[in-house]
C-alpha positions as CSV (number, residue, x, y, z in Angstrom):
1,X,0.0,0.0,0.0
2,X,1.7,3.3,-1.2
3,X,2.1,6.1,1.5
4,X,0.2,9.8,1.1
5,X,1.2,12.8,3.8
6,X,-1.7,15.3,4.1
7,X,-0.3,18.5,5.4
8,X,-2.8,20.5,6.8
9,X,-6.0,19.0,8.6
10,X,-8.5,22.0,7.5
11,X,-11.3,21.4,4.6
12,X,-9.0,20.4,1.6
13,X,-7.0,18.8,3.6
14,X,-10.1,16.7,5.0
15,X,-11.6,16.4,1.6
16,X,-8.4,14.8,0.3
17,X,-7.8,12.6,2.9
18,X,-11.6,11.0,2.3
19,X,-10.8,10.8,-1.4
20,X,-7.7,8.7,-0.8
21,X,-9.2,6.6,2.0
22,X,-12.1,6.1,-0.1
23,X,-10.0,4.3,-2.4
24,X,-8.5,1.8,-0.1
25,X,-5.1,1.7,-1.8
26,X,-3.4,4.8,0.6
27,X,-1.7,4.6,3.7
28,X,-2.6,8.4,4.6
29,X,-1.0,10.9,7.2
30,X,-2.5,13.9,8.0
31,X,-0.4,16.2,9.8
32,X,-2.3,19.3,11.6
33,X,-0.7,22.2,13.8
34,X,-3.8,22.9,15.6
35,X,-5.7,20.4,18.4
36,X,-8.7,19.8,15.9
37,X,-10.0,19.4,12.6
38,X,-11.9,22.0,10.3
39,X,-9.1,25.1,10.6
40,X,-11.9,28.3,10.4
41,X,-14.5,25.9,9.5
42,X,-14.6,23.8,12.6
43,X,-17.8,24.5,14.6
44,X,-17.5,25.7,18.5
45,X,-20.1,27.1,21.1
46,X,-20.2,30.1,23.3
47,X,-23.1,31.3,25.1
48,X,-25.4,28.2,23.8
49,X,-24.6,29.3,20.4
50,X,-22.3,27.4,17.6
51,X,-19.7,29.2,15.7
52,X,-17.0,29.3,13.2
53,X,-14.3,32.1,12.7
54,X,-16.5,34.2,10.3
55,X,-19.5,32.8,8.5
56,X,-18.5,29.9,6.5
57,X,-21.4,28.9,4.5
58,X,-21.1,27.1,1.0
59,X,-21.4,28.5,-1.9
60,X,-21.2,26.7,-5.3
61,X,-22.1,26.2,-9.0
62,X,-21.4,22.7,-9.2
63,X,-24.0,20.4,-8.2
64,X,-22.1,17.5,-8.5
65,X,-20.1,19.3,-5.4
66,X,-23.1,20.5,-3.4
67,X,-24.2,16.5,-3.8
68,X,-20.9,15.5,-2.3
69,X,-20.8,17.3,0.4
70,X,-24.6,17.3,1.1
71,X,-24.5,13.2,1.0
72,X,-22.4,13.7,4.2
73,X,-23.0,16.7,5.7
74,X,-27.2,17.5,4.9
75,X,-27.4,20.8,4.5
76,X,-30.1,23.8,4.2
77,X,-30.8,25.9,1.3
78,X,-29.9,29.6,2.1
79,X,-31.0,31.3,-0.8
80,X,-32.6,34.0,1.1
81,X,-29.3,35.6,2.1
82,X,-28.9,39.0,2.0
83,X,-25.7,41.4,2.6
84,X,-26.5,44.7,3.6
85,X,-23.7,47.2,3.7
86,X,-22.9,50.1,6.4
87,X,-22.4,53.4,4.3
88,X,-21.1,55.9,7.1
89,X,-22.2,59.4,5.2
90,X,-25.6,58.5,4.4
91,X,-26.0,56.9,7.9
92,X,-27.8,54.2,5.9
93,X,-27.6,50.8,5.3
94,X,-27.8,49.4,1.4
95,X,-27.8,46.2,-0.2
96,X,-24.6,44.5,-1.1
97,X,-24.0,43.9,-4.3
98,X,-24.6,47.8,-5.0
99,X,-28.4,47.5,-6.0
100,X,-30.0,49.8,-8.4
101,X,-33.2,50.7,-6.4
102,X,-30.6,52.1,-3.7
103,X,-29.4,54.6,-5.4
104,X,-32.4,57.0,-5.2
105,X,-32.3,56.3,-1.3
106,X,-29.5,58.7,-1.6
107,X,-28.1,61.9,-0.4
108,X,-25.8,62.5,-3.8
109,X,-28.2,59.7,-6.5
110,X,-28.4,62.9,-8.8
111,X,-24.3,62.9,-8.9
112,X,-24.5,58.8,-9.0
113,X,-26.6,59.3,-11.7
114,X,-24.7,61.4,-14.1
115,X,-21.8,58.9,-13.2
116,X,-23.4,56.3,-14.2
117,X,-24.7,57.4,-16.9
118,X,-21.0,58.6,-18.5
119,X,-19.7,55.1,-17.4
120,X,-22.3,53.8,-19.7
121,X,-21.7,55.8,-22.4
122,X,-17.6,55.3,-22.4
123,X,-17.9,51.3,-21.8
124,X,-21.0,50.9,-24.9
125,X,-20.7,47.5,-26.3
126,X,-18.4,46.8,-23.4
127,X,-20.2,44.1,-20.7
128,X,-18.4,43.9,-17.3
129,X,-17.5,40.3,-16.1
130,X,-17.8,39.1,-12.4
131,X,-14.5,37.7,-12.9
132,X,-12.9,40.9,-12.7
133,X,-12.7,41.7,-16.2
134,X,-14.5,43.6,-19.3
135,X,-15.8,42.1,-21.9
136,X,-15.8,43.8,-25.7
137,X,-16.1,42.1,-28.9
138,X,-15.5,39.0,-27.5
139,X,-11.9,40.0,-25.8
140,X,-11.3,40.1,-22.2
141,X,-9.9,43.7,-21.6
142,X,-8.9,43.9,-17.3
143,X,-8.5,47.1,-15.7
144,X,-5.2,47.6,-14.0
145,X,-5.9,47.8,-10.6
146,X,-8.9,47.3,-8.7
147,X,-9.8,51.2,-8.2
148,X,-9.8,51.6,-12.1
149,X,-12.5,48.5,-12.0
150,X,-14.5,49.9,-10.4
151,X,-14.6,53.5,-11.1
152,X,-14.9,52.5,-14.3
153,X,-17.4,50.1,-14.1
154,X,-20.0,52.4,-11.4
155,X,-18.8,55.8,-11.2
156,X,-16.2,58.0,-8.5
157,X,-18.9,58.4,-6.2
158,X,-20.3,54.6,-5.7
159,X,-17.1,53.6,-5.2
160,X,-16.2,55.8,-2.5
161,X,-19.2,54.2,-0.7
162,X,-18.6,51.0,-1.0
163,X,-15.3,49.7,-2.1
164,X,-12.5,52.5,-1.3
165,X,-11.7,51.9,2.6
166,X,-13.3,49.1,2.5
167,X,-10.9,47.3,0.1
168,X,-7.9,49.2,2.2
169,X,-8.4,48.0,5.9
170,X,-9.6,44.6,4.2
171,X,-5.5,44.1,2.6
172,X,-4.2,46.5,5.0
173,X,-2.7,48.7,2.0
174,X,-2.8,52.8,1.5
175,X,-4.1,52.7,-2.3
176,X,-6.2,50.3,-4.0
177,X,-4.5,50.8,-7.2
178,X,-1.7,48.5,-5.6
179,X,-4.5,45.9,-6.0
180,X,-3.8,44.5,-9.5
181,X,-5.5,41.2,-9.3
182,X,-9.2,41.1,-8.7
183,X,-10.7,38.0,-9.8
184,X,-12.2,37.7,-6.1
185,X,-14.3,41.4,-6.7
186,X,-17.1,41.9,-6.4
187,X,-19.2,39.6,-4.3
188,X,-21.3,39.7,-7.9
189,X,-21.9,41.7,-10.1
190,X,-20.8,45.3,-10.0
191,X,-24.3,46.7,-9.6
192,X,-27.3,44.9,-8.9
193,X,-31.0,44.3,-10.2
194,X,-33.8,42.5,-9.5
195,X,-33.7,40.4,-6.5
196,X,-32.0,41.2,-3.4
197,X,-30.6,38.0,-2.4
198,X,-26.7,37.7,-2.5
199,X,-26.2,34.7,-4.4
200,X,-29.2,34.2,-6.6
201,X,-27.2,32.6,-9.6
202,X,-25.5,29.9,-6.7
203,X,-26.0,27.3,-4.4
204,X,-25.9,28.8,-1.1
205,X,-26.3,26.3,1.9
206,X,-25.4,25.4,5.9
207,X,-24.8,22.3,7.7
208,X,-28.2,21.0,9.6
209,X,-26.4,19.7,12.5
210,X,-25.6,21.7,15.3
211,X,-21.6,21.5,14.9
212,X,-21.9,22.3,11.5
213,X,-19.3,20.4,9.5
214,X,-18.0,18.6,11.9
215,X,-18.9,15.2,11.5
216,X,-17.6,15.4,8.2
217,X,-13.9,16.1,9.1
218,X,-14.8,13.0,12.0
219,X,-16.4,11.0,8.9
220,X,-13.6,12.0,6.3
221,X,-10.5,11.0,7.9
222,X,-11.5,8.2,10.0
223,X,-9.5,5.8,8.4
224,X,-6.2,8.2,8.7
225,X,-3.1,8.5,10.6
226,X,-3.8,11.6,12.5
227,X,-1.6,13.4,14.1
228,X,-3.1,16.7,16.3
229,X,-1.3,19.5,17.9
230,X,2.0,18.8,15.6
231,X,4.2,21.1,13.6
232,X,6.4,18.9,11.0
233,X,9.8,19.8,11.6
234,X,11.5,19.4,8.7
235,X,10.7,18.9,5.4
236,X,12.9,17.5,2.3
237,X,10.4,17.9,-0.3
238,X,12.2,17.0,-3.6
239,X,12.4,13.5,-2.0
240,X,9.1,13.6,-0.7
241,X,10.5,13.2,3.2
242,X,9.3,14.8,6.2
243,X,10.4,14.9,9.9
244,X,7.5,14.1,12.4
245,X,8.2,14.0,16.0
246,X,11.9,13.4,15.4
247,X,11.0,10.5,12.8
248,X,11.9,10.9,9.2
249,X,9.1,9.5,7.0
250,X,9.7,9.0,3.1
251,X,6.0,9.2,1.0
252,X,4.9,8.5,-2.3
253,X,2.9,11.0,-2.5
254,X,2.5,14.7,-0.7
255,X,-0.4,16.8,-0.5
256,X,0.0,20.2,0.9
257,X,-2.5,22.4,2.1
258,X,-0.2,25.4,4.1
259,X,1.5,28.4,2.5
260,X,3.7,26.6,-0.1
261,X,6.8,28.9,1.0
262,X,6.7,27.1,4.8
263,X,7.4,23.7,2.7
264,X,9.8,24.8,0.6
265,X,11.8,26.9,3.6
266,X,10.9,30.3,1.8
267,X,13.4,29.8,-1.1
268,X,11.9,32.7,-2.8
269,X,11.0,34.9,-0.2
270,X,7.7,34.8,2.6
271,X,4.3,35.0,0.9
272,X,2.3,37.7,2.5
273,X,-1.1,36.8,4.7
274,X,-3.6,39.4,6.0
275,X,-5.2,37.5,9.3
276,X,-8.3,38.5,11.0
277,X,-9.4,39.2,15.1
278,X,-12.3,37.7,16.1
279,X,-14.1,39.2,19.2
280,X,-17.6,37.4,20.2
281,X,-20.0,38.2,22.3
282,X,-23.7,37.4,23.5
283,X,-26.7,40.0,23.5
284,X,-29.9,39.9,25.4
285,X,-32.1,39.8,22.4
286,X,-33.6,37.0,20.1
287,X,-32.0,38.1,17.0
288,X,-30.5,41.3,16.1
289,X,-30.7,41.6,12.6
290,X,-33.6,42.3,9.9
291,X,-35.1,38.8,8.4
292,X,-33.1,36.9,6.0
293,X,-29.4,39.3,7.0
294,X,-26.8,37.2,8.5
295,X,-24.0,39.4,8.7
296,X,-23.2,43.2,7.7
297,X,-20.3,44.7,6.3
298,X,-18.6,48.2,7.4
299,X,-17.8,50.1,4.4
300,X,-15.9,53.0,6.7
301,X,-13.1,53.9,8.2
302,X,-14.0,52.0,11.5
303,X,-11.5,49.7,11.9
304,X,-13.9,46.4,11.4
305,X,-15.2,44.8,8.3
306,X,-17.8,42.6,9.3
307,X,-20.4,41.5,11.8
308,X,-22.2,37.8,11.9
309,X,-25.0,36.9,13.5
310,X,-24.8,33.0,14.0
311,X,-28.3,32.2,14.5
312,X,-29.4,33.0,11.2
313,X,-26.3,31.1,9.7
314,X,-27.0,28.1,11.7
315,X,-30.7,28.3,12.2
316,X,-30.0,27.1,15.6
317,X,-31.4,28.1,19.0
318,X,-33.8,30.3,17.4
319,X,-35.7,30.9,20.5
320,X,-32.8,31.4,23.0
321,X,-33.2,34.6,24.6
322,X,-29.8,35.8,23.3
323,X,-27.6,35.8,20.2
324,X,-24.2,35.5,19.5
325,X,-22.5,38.1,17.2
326,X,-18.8,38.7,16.5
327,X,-17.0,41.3,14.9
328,X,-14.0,40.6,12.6
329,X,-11.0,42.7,12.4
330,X,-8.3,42.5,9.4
331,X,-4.5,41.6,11.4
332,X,-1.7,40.1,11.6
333,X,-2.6,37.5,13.3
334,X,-3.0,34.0,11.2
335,X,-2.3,33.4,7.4
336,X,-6.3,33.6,6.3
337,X,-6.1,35.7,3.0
338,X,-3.1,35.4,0.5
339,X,-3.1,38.9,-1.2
340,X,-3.9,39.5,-4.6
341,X,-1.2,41.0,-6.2
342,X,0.2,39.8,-9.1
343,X,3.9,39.6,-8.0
344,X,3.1,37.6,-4.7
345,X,1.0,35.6,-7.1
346,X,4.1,34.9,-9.7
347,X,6.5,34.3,-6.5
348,X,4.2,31.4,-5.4
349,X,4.1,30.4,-8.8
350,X,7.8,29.5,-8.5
351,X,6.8,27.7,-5.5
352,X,4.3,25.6,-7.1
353,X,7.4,25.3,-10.3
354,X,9.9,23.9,-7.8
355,X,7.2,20.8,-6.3
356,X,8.3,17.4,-8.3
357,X,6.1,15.1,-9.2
358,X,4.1,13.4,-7.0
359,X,3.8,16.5,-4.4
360,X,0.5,18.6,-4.7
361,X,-0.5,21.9,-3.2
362,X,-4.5,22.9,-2.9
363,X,-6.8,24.7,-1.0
364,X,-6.8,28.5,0.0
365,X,-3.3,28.6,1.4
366,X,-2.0,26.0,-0.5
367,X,-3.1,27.7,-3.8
368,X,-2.1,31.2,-2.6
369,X,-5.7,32.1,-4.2
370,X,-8.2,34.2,-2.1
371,X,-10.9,33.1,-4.5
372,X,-10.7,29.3,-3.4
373,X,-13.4,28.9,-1.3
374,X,-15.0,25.0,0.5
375,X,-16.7,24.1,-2.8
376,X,-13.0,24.6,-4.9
377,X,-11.0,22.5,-1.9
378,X,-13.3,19.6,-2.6
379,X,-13.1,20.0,-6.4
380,X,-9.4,20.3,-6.0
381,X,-9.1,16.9,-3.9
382,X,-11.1,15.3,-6.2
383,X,-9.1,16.6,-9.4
384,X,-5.9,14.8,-7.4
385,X,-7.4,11.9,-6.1
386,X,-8.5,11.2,-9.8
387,X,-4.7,12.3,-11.2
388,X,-3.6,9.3,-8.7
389,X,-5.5,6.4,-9.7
């Protein structure tokens, strides 16, 4: 029976270690730093209430990977989520993505108007894609840098609103325009009509259960070598060799799930993270938010992004007599979100160059891609489990 290391016990890592078990012809290893499964995903309580470190629903267009997942995990359909977004000058809330029927809510709609209007006329014939991109005869054109997107695409005055300090306390940075690689942006379209949910053109669902995916990452690697609470030591990957608890171990094949720098000892130079803060806490109410809101984002200068409600994620405890909220801070603290700029991108692309055959590297981290989200781990352990049959 060949021998697979599974570096990283969070969902790629989990997914990959049931695809290879599944088969029956792997000796697998799963090697995780912290004392349980799940990474962000894994499901905790405080105050009577479960909770992950932000909201971690799952989103996808493939069916084929909501039926995976679903056929072990049963989840809920969440199509009725909504994003509302704090806009500090209007002392107003708005839907998120920017919806059309907002913008004569307010104070400066005539200005937003015009702007609209001259962004129309300058990108005729030109349709903007949700990939980051415009679209004209047929040719993908990309704006430079994020703050040229969406200028561009909605006008000076929208993107003030809703993207400009936003977008900088999210990467930490002084100027979006240092933001070249966008394929993440928006959450949608640019600007929004028709219905108000968030994700009407995905599946959007939640765990059932009360711990939320946990009994998948129990169910997933439960016929795995697991080892909790354990940093590998050293790693030799060109021959596929690890240290574990001061015993080398030689495998046929790696999969790698961490920052690829930390497994190749930063050959090319660290690979930037911005981490998050998490602060929870419990209020004497039922709910807090309007129907169908989970969580609300902070388009400001305040120093937070975004705050969940978990009993409308979870659907849990509905009639507790208090909710749990948190608020979520961008830090230093944790390697959550690999940047999105196009030379950190190209340096992990040497990274990914230097892995021989045989070692693989997927998930958020692994990928350096802020766009990979649960449903792309699972596709990307089943693109490798099939690669090693």
């Amino acid at each position: 029976m060949k021998k697979a290391l599974i570096i990283g016990g969070g969902f790629a890592g989990c997914s990959a270690s049931h695809m290879l078990a599944d088969s029956g012809r792997w000796c697998i290893d799963l090697v995780e730093e912290n004392s349980f499964l799940g990474a962000g995903v894994r499901t905790f309580w405080k105050g009577g209430h479960p909770f992950t470190f932000g909201p971690r629903h799952f989103l996808t267009q493939n069916e084929d990977t909501y039926h995976y997942l679903k056929k072990y995990c049963p989840l809920r359909d969440c199509s009725e989520h909504q994003f509302l977004t704090y806009i500090e000058q209007d002392a107003a809330f708005y839907s998120f993505p920017i919806h059309k029927d907002d913008i004569a809510k307010m104070p400066d709609r005539d200005i937003i108007y015009r702007e609209l209007e001259n962004a129309e006329l300058a990108n005729k014939n030109v349709s903007f894609s949700p990939s980051g991109g415009v679209v004209s005869g047929g040719e993908l054109l990309n704006a430079d840098n994020l703050e040229e997107f969406w200028e561009t695409s909605v006008g000076k005055t929208l993107y003030s609103k809703f993207v400009e300090n936003y977008n900088k306390k999210m990467w930490q940075v002084d100027d979006n325009k240092v933001i070249d690689n966008f394929g993440w942006s928006p959450k949608g379209i640019t600007l929004k009509e028709g219905p108000r949910e968030s994700w009407d053109d995905a599946i959007s669902a939640y765990p059932i259960a009360a711990d939320g995916y946990n009994q998948y990452f129990d169910l997933a690697t439960e016929n795995v070598n697991i080892f909790l609470g354990t940093t590998i030591e050293k790693y030799d990957i060109p021959n596929k060799t690890v240290v574990i608890n001061s015993e080398k171990k030689k495998y046929d094949v790696i999969i790698n799930t961490i920052s690829p720098d930390i497994i190749l000892e930063g050959v090319h130079g660290e690979l930037p993270f911005i981490g998050r803060d998490l602060e929870l806490f419990v209020l004497p109410v039922k709910e807090a938010f309007p129907e169908n809101v989970y969580f609300l984002y902070y388009a400001g200068k305040e120093k937070y992004t975004r705050i969940v409600e978990y009993k409308k994620l979870t659907r849990q405890n509905l009639d507790h007599p208090t909710t749990l909220l948190s608020i979520e801070y961008p830090s230093e603290n944790g390697k959550h979100y690999p940047l999105p700029l196009k030379a950190e991108i190209a340096k992990a692309k040497k990274y990914f160059d230097d892995m021989p055959d045989g070692v693989f590297s997927i998930g958020r981290a692994g990928s350096y891609d802020y766009g990979v989200d649960i449903d792309d781990c699972i596709e990307q352990a089943l693109e490798v489990s099939e690669q090693l049959k």
